[in-house]
KEKOL-697421 format. One record per atom (N, C-alpha, C): residue number from 1; atom name; x, y, z. Coordinates in steps of 0.05 Angstrom, whole numbers, plus 5000, padded with zeros to 4 digits. Layout:
<pts>
NUM, CA, X, Y, Z
...
</pts>
This chain:
<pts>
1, N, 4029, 7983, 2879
1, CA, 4002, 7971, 2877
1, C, 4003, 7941, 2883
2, N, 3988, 7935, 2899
2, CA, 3992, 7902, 2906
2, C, 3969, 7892, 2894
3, N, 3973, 7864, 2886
3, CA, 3967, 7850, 2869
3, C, 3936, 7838, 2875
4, N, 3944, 7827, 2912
4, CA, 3921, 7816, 2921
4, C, 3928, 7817, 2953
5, N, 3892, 7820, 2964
5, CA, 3904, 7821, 2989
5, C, 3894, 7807, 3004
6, N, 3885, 7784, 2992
6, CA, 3868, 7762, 3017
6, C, 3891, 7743, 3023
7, N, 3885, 7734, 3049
7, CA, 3902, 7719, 3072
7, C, 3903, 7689, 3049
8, N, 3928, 7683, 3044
8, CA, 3924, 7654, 3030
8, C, 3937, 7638, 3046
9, N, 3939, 7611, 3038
9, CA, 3948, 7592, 3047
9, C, 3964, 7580, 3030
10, N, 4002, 7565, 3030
10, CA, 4015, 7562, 3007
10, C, 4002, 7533, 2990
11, N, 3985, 7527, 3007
11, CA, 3969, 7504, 2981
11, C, 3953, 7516, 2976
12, N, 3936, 7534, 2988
12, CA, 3912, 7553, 2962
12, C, 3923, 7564, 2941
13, N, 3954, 7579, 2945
13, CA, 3972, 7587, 2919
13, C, 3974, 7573, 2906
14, N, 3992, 7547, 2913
14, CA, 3994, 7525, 2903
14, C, 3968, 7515, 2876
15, N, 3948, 7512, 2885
15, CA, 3921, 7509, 2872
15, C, 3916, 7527, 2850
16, N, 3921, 7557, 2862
16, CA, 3902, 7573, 2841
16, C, 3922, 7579, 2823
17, N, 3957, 7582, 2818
17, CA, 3968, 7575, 2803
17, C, 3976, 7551, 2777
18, N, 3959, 7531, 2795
18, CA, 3958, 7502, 2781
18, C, 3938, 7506, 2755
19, N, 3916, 7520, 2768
19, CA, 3885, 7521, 2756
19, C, 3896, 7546, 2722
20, N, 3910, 7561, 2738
20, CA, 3916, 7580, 2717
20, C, 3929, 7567, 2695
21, N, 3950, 7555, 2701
21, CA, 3959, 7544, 2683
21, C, 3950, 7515, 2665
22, N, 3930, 7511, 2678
22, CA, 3918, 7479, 2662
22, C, 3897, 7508, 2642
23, N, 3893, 7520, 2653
23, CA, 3866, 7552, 2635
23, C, 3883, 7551, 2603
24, N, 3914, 7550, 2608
24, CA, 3931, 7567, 2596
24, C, 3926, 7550, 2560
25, N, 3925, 7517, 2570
25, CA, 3922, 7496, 2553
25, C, 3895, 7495, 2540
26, N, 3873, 7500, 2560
26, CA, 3846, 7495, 2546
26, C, 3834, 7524, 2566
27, N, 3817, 7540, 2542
27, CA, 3810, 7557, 2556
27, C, 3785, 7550, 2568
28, N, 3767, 7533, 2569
28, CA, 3740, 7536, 2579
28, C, 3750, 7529, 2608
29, N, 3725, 7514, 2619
29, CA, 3739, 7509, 2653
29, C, 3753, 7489, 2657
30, N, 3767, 7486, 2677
30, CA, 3790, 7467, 2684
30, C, 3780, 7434, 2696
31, N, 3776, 7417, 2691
31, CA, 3766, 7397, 2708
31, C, 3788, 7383, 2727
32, N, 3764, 7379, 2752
32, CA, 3782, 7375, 2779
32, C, 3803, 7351, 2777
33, N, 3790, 7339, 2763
33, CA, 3809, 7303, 2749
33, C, 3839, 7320, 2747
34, N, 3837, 7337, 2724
34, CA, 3864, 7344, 2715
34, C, 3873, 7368, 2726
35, N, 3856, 7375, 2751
35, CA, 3878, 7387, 2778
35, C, 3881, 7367, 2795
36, N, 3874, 7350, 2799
36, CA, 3883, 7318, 2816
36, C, 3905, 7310, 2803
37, N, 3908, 7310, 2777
37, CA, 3939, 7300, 2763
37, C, 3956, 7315, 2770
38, N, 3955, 7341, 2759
38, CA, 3976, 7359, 2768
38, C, 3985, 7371, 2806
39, N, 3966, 7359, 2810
39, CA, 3976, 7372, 2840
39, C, 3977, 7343, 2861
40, N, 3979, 7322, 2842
40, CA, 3987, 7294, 2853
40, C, 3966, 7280, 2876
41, N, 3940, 7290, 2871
41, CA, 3921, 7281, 2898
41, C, 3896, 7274, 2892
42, N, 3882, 7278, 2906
42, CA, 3853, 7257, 2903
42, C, 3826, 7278, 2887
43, N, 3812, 7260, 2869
43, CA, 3793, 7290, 2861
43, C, 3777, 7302, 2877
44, N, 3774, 7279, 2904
44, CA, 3755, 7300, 2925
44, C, 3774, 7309, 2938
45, N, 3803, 7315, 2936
45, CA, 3816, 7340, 2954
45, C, 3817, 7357, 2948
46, N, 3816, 7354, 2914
46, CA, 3808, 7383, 2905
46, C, 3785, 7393, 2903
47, N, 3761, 7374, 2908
47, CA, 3734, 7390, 2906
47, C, 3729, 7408, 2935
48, N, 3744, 7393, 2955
48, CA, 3745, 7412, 2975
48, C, 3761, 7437, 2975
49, N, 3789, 7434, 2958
49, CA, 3801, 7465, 2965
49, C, 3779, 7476, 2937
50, N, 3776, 7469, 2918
50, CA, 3758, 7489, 2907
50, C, 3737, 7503, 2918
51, N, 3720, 7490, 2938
51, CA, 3706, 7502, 2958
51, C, 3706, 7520, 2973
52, N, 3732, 7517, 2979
52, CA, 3752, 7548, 2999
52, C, 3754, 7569, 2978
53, N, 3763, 7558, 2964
53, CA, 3774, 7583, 2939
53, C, 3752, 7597, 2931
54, N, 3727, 7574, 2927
54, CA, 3707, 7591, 2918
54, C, 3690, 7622, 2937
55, N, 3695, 7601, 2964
55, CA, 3688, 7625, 2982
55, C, 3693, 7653, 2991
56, N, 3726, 7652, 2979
56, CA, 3741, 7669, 2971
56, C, 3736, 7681, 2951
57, N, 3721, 7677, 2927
57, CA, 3722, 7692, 2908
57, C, 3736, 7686, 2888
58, N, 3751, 7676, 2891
58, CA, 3781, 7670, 2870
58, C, 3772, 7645, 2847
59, N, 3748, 7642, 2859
59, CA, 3746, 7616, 2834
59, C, 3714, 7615, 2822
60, N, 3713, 7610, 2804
60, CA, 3682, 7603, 2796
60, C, 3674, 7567, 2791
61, N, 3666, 7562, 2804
61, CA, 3654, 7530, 2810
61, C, 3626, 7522, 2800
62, N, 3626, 7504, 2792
62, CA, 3598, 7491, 2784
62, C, 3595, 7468, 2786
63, N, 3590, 7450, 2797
63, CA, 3590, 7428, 2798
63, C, 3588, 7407, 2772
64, N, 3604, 7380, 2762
64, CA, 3615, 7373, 2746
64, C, 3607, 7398, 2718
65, N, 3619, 7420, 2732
65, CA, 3617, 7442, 2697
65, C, 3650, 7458, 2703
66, N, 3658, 7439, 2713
66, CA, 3692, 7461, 2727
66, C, 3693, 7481, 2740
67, N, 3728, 7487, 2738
67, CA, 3735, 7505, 2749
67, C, 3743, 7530, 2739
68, N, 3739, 7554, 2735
68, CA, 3757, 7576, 2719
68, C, 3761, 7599, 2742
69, N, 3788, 7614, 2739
69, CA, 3787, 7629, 2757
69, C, 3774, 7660, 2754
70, N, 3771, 7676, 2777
70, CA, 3751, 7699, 2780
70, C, 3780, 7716, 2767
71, N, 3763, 7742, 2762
71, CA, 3788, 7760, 2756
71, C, 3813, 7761, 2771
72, N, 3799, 7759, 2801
72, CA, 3819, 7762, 2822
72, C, 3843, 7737, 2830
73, N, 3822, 7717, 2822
73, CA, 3840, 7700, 2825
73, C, 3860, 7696, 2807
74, N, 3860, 7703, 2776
74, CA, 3870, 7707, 2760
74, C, 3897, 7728, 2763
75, N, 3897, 7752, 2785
75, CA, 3910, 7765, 2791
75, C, 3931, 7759, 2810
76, N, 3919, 7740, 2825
76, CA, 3934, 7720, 2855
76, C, 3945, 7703, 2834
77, N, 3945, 7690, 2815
77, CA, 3964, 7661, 2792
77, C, 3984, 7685, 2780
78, N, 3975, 7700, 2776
78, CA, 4000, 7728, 2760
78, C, 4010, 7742, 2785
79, N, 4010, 7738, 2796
79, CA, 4029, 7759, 2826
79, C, 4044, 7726, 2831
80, N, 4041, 7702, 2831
80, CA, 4052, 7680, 2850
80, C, 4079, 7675, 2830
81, N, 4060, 7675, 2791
81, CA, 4085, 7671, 2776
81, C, 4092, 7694, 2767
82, N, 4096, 7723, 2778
82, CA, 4121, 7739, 2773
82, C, 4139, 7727, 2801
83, N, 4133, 7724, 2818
83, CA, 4152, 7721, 2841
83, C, 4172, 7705, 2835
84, N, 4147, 7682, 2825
84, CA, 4173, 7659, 2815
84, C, 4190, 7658, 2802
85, N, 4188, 7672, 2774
85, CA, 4205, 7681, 2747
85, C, 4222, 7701, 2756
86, N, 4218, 7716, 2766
86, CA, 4236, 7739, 2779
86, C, 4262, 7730, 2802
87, N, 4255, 7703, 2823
87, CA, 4274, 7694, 2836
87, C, 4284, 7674, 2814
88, N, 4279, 7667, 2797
88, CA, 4290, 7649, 2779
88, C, 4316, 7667, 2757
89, N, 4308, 7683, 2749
89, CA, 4326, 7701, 2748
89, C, 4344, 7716, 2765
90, N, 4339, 7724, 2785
90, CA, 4356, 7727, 2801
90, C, 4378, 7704, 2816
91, N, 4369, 7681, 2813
91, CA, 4385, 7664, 2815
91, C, 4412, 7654, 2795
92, N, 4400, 7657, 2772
92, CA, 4407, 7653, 2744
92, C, 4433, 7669, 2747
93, N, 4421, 7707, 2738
93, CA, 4438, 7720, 2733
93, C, 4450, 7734, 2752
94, N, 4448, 7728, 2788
94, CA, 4470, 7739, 2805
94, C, 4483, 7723, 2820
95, N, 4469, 7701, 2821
95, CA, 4476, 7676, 2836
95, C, 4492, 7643, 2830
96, N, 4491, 7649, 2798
96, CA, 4503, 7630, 2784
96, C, 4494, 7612, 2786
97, N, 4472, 7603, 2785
97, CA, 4452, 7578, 2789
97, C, 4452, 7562, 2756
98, N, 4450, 7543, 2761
98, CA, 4445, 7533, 2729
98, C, 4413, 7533, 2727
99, N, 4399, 7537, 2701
99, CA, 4376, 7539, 2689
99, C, 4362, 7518, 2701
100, N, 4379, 7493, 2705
100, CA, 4360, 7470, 2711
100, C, 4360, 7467, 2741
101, N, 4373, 7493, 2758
101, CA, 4376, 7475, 2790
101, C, 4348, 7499, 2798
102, N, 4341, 7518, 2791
102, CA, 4319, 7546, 2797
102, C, 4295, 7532, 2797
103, N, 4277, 7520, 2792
103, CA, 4246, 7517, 2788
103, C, 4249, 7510, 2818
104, N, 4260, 7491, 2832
104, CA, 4245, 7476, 2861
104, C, 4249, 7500, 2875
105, N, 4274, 7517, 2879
105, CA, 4283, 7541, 2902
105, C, 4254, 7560, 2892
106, N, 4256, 7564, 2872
106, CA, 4238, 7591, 2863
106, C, 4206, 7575, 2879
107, N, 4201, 7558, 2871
107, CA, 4177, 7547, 2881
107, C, 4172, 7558, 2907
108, N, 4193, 7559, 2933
108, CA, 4191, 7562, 2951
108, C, 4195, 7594, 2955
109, N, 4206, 7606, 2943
109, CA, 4215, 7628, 2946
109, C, 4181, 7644, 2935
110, N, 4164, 7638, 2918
110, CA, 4143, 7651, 2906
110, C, 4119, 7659, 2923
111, N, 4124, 7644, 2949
111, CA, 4101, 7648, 2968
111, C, 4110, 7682, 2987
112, N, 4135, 7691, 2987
112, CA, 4147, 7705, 2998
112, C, 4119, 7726, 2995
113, N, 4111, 7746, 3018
113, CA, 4092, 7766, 3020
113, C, 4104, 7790, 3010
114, N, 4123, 7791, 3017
114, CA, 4124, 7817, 3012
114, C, 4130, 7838, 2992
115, N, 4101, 7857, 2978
115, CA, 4114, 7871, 2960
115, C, 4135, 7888, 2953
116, N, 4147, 7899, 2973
116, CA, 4168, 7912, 2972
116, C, 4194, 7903, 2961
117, N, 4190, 7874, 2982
117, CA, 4219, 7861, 2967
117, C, 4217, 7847, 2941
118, N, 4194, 7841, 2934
118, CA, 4191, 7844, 2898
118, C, 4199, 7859, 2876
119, N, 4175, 7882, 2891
119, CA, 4186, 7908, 2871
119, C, 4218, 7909, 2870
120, N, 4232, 7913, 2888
120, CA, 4251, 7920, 2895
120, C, 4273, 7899, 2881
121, N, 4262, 7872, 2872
121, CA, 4284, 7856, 2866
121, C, 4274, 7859, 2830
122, N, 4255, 7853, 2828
122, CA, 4249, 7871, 2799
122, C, 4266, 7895, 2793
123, N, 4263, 7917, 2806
123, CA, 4282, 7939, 2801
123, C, 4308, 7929, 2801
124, N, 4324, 7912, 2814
124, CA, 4344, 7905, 2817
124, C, 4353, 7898, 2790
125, N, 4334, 7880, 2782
125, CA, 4349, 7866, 2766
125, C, 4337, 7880, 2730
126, N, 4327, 7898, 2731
126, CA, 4327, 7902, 2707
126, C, 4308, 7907, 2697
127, N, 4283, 7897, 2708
127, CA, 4257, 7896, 2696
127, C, 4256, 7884, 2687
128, N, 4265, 7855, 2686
128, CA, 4269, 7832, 2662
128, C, 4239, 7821, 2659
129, N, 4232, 7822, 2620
129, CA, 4210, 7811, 2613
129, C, 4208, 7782, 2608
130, N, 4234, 7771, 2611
130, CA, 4229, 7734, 2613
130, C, 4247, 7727, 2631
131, N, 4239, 7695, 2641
131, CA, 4254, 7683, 2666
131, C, 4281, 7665, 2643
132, N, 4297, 7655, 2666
132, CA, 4316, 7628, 2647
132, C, 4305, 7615, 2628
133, N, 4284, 7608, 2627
133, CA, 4265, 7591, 2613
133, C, 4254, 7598, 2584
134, N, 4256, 7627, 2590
134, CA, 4242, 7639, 2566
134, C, 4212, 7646, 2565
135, N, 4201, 7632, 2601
135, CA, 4171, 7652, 2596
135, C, 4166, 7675, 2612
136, N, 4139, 7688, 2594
136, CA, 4144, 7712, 2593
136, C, 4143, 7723, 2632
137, N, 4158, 7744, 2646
137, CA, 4146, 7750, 2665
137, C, 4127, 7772, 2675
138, N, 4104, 7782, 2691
138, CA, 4080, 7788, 2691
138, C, 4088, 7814, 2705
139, N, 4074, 7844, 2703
139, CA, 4085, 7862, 2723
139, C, 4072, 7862, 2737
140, N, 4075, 7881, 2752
140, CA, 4062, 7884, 2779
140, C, 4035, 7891, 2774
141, N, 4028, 7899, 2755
141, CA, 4008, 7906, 2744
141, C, 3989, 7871, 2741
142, N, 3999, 7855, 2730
142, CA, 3995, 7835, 2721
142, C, 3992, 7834, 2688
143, N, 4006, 7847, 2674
143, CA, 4007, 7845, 2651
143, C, 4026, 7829, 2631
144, N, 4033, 7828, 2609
144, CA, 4055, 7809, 2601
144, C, 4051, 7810, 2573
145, N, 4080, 7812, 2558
145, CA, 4074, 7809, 2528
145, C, 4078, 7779, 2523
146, N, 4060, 7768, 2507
146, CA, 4055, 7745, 2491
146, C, 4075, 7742, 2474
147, N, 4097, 7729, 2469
147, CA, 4107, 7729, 2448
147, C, 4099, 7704, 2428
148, N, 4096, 7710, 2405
148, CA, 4090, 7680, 2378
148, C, 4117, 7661, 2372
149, N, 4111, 7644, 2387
149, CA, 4119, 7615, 2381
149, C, 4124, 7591, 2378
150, N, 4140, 7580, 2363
150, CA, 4133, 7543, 2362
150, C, 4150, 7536, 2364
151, N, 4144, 7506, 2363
151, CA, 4166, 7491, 2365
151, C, 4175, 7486, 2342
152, N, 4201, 7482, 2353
152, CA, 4221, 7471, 2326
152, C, 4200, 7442, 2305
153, N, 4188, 7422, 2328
153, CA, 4178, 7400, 2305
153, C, 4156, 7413, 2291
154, N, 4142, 7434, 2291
154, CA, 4125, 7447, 2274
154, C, 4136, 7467, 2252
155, N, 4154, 7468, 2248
155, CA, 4170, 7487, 2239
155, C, 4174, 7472, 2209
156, N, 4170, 7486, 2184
156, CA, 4173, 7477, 2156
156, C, 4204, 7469, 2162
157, N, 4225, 7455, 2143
157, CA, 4254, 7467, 2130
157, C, 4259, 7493, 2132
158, N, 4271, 7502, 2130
158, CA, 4279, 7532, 2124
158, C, 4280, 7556, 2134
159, N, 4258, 7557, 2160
159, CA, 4246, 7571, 2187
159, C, 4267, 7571, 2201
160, N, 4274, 7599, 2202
160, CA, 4295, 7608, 2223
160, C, 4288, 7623, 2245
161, N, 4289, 7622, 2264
161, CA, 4290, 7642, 2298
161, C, 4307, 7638, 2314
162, N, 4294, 7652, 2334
162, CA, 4310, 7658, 2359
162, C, 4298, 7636, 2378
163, N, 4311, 7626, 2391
163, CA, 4297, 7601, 2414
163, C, 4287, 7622, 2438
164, N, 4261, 7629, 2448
164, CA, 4254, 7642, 2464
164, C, 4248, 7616, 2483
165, N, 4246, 7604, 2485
165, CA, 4224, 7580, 2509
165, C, 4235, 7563, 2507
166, N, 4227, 7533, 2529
166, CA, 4228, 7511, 2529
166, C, 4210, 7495, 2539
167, N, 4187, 7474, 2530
167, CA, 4169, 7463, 2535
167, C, 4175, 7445, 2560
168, N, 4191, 7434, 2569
168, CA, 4201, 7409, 2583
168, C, 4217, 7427, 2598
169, N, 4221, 7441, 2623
169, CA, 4232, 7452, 2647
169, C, 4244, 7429, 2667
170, N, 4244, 7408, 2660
170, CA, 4251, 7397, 2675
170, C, 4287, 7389, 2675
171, N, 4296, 7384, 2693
171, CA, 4334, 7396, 2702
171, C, 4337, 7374, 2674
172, N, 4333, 7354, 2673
172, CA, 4351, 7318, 2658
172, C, 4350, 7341, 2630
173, N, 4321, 7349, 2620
173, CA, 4329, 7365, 2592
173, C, 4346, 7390, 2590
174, N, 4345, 7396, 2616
174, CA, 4359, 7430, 2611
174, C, 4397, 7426, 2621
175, N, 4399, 7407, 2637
175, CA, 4427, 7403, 2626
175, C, 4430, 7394, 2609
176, N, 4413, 7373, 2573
176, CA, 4420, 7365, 2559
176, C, 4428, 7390, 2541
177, N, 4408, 7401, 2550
177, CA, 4413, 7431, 2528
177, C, 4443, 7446, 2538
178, N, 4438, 7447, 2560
178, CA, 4469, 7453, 2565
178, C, 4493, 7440, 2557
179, N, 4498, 7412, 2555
179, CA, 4510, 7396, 2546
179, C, 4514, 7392, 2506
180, N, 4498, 7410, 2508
180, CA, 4500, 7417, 2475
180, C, 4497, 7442, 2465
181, N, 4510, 7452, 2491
181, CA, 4502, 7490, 2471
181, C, 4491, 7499, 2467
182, N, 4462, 7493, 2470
182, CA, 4437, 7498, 2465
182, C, 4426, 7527, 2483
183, N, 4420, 7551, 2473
183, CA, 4419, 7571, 2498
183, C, 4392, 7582, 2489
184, N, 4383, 7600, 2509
184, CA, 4353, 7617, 2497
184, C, 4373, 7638, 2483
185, N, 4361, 7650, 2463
185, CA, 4371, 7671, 2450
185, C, 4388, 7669, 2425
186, N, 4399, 7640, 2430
186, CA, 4411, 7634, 2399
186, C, 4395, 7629, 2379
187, N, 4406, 7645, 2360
187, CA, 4381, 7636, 2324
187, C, 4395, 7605, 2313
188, N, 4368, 7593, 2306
188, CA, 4367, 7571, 2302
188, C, 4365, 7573, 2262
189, N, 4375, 7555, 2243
189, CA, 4361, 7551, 2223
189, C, 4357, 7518, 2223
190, N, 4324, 7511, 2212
190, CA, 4320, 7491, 2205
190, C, 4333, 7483, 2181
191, N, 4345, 7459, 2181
191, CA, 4365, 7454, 2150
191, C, 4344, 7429, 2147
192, N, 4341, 7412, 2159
192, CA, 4327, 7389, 2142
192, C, 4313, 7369, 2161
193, N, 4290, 7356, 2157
193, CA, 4284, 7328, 2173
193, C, 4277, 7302, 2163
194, N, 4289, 7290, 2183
194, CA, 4292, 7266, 2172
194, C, 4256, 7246, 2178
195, N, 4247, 7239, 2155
195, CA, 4215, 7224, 2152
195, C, 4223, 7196, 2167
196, N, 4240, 7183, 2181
196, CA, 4238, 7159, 2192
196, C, 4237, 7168, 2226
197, N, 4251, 7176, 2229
197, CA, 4249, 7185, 2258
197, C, 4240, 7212, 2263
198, N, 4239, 7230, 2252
198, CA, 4229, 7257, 2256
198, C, 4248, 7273, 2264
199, N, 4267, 7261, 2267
199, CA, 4296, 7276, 2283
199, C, 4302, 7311, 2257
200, N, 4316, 7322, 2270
200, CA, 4313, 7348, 2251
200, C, 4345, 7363, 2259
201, N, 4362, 7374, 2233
201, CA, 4382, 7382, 2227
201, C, 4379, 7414, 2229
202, N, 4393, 7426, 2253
202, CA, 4393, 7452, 2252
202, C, 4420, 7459, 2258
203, N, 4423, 7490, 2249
203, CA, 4445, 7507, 2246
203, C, 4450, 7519, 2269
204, N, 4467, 7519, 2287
204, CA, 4468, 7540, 2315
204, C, 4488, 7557, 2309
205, N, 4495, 7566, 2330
205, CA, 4513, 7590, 2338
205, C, 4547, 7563, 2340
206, N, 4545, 7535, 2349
206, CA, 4567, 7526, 2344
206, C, 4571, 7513, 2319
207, N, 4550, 7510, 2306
207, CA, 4546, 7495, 2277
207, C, 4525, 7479, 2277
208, N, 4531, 7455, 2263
208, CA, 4509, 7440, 2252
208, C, 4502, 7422, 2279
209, N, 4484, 7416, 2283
209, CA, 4468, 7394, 2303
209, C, 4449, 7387, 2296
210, N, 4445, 7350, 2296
210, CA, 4417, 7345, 2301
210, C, 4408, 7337, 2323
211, N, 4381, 7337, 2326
211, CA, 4370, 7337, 2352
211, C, 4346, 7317, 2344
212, N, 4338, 7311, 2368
212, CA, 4312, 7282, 2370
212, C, 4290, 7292, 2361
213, N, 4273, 7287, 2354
213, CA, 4248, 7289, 2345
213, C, 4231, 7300, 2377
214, N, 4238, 7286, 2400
214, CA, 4228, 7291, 2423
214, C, 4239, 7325, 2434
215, N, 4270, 7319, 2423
215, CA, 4281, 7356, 2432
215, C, 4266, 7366, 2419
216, N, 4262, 7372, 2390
216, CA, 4249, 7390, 2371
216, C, 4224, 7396, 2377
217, N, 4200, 7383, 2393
217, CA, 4188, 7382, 2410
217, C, 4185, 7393, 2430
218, N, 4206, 7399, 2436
218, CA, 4203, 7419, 2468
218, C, 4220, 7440, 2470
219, N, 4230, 7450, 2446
219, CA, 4244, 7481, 2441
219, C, 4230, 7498, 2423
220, N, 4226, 7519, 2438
220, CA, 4203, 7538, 2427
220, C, 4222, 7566, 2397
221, N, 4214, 7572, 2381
221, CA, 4221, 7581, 2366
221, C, 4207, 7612, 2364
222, N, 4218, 7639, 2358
222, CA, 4203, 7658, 2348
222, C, 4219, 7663, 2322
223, N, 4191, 7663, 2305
223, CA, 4203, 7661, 2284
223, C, 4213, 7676, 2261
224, N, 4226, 7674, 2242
224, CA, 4230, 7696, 2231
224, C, 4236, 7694, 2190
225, N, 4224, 7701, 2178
225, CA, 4210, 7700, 2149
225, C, 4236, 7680, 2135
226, N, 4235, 7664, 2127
226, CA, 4260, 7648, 2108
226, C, 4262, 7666, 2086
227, N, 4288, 7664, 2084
227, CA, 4298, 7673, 2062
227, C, 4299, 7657, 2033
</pts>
């Protein structure tokens, strides 16, 4: 089953991916200002590609009332990021890529057309329901389980999980995490934080670490009942 079948352009992807994901933060509509931030350009460049998009269908427009996307376009942001999460894993787990070198290749790699070699690398690899990163990936269907959770700085004392996510994808944090053992899948316990800096004392899989108030911040937790 394919996802979508209108002719795009890799900055209309570009766009209606952007849009989905600023949706993801605030659900009402998206304003063009803060798809000018994220997509590094002018707010009338994006009132024009919203224009396109709109004509397409893929978007609902109102003039200063935003942007939100149509079902369909909603379906074109979930077909662009399984592609992506799916070569990001395949990079990961056949190619030996580190966690932090996959976001720019996959970027390029997500425009790829063809469903076959999707499906096909999906099947390959497992049917995997999350990327390196820890978010979730979408099927072909466009579906996806939600998983619940937070970050470590929201987290009482005593709150123990599994690190599913990471807020900050960017390479400088994800080799720090590497540089400290830090992996998705290891259970975490919160032991204590400190009220001057916010910094916070947790238990890993190599022992005790503390970490910045800013890490704690951008490692996602699922959580699991203190004992």
């Amino acid at each position: 089953m394919r996802l979508y079948s209108i002719e795009m352009t890799l900055s209309e992807e570009d766009y209606i991916k952007a849009i989905y994901h600023l949706s993801q933060i605030d659900s009402k509509s998206v304003a063009t200002n803060a798809i000018a931030e994220q997509m590094k350009t002018k707010p009338s460049s994006v009132t024009d590609m919203i224009k396109k998009l709109s004509k397409k269908s893929l978007v609902n427009y109102k003039k200063y009332q935003g942007v939100s996307l149509s079902e369909e376009g909603r379906m074109v942001a979930l077909s662009i990021i399984r592609k992506h999460r799916l070569w990001e894993v395949f990079m990961v787990n056949k190619l030996n890529f580190s966690w932090d070198e996959v976001h720019v290749v996959a970027e390029q790699l997500e425009h790829i057309k063809s469903d076959t070699l999707i499906d096909r690398l999906d099947a390959h690899l497992g049917f995997p329901k999350v990327d390196p990163h820890g978010d979730p990936i979408p099927t072909k269907e466009g579906t996806f389980k939600k998983s619940v959770k937070k970050l470590i700085s929201e987290l009482p004392i005593l709150s123990e999980g599994v690190c599913i996510g990471v807020n900050d994808s960017s390479a400088a944090f994800l080799k720090f995490l590497d540089k400290n053992k830090i992996a998705l899948g290891d259970t975490f316990k919160i032991l204590d934080r400190e009220d001057f800096d916010g910094s916070v004392s947790i238990s890993t899989r190599v022992g005790t670490i503390r970490i910045s108030e800013q890490i704690a911040s951008n490692l996602y937790l699922e959580i699991r009942d203190a004992e």
